[in-house]
C-alpha positions as CSV (number, residue, x, y, z in Angstrom):
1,X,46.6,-6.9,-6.8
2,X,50.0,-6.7,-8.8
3,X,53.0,-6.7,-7.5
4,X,56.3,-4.6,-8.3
5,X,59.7,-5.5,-7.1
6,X,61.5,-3.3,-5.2
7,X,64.2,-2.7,-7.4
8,X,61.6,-1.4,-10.0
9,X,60.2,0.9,-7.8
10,X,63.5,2.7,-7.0
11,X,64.2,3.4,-10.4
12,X,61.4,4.8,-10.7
13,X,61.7,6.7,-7.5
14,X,65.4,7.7,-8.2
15,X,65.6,8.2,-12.1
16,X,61.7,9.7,-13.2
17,X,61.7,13.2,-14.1
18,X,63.9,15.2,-16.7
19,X,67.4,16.6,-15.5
20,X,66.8,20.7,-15.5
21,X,70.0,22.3,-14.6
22,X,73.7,21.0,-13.7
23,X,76.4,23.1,-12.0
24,X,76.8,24.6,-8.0
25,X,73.3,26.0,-7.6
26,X,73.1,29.5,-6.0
27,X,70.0,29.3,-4.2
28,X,71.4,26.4,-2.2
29,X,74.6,27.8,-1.9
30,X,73.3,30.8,-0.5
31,X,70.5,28.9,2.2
32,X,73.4,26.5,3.1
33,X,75.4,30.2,3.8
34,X,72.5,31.6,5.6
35,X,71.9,28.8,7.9
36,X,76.0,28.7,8.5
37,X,76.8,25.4,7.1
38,X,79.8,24.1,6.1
39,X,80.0,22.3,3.3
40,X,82.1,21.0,0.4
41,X,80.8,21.5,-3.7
42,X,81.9,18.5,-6.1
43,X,82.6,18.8,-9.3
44,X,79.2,18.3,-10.6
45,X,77.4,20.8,-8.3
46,X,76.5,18.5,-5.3
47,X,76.9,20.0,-1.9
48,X,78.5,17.6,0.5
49,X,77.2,17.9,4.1
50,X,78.6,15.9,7.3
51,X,76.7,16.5,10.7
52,X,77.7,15.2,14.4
53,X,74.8,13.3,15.6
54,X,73.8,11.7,18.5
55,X,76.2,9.8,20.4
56,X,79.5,11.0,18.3
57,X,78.5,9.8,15.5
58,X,78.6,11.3,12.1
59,X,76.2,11.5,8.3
60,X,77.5,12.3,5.3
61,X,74.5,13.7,3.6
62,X,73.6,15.7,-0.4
63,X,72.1,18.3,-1.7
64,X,72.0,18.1,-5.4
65,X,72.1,20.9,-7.6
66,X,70.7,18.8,-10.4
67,X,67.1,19.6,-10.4
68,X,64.1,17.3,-11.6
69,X,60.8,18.9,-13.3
70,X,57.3,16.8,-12.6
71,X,54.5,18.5,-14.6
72,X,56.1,21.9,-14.0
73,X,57.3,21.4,-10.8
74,X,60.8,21.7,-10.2
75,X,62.2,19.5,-7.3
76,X,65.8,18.8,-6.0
77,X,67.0,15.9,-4.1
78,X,68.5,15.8,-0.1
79,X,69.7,12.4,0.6
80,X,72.2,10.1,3.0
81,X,73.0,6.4,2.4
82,X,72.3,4.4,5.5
83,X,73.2,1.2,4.2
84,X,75.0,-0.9,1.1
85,X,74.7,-4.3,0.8
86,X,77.5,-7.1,1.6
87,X,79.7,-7.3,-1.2
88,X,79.6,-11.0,-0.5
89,X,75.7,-10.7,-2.0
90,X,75.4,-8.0,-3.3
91,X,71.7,-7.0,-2.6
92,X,69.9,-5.9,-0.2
93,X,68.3,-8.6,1.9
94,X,64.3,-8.9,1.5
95,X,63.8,-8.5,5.5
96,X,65.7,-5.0,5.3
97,X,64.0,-4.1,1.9
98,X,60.6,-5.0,3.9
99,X,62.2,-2.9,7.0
100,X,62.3,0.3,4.9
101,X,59.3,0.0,3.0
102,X,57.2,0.0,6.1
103,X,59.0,2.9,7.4
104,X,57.9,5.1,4.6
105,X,54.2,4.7,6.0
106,X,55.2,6.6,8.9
107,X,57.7,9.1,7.2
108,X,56.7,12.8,7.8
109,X,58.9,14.1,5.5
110,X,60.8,12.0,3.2
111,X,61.0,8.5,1.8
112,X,63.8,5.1,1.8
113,X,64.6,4.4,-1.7
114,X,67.4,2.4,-3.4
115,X,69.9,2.4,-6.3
116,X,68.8,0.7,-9.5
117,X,70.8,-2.2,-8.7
118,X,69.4,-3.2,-5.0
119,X,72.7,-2.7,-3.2
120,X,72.2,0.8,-1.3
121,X,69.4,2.6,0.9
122,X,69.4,6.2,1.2
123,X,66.5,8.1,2.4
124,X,65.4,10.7,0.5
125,X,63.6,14.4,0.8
126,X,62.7,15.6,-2.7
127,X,62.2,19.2,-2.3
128,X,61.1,22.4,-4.3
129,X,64.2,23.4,-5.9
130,X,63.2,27.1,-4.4
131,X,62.5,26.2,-1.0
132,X,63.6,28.8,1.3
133,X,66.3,28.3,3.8
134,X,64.2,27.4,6.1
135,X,62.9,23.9,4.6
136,X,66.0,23.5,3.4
137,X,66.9,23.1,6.9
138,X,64.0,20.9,7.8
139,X,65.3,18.6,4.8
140,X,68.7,18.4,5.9
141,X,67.6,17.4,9.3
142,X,64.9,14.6,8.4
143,X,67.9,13.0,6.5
144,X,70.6,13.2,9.0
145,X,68.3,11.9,11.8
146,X,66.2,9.4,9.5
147,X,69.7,7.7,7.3
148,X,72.1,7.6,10.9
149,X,68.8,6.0,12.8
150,X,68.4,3.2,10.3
151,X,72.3,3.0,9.9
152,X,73.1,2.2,13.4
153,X,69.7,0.1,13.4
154,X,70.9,-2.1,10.4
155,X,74.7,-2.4,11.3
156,X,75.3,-0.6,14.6
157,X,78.4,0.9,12.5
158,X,78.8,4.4,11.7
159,X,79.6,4.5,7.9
160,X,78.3,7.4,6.5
């Protein structure tokens, strides 16, 4: 059996697929209206989410506008960073990488990946670009709850 490092496998994760469409996308704006959201656009087209969660705490989560096509199949990105690496080393330590990779077995909904360079984790829901409010929804809470329970489990700080 070959192996593949990590790294590898979240660029492959992160960057496959062909960039579709840049700029605020309307049928995210107008789920993110429906479902009564508040949110902030950048200047690229990302909405910029930050929930209250359990105990106080807060998670900055995304919603890209910048969609991905698979065979046909157009998919956006929901994400929130639950933890970056010590600048001191600057990657993410094998036991943590080993820590989210076994948590993906047991993921409903979404997946851990990290940056090309091994220094952040975000988890990840790659959804249809045309979901409907309602996954949308679904999506935006599988990242809250999944990136601030491994946050607090890795650090016991509330970063993001």
């Amino acid at each position: 059996m070959k192996t593949i490092a990590l790294p590898l496998l979240a660029a492959l994760f992160i960057g496959s697929g062909t960039a579709l469409a840049e700029g605020e996308d309307p049928v995210v704006k107008a789920a993110l209206d429906q479902l009564g959201y508040k949110y902030d656009i950048k200047e690229n087209g990302d909405f910029h989410l930050t929930f209250t969660v359990e105990d106080d705490r807060t998670q900055l989560m995304v919603i890209r506008s910048l969609t991905q096509d698979y065979q046909g199949y157009k998919v956006r990105q929901v994400y929130s960073m639950a933890y970056k690496a010590p600048e001191k080393t600057g990657k993410i330590p094998t036991p943590i990488l080993k820590s989210l990779l076994m948590e993906n077995s047991t993921s409903k909904m979404g997946a851990w990946e990290i940056d090309t360079e091994g220094t952040a984790a975000y988890y990840t829901v790659r959804l249809a670009a045309d979901a409907k409010p309602e996954a949308i929804d679904a999506a935006i809470n599988a990242v809250i709850n999944s990136a601030d329970a491994m946050e607090k489990k890795l650090t016991g700080k509330d970063d993001w």
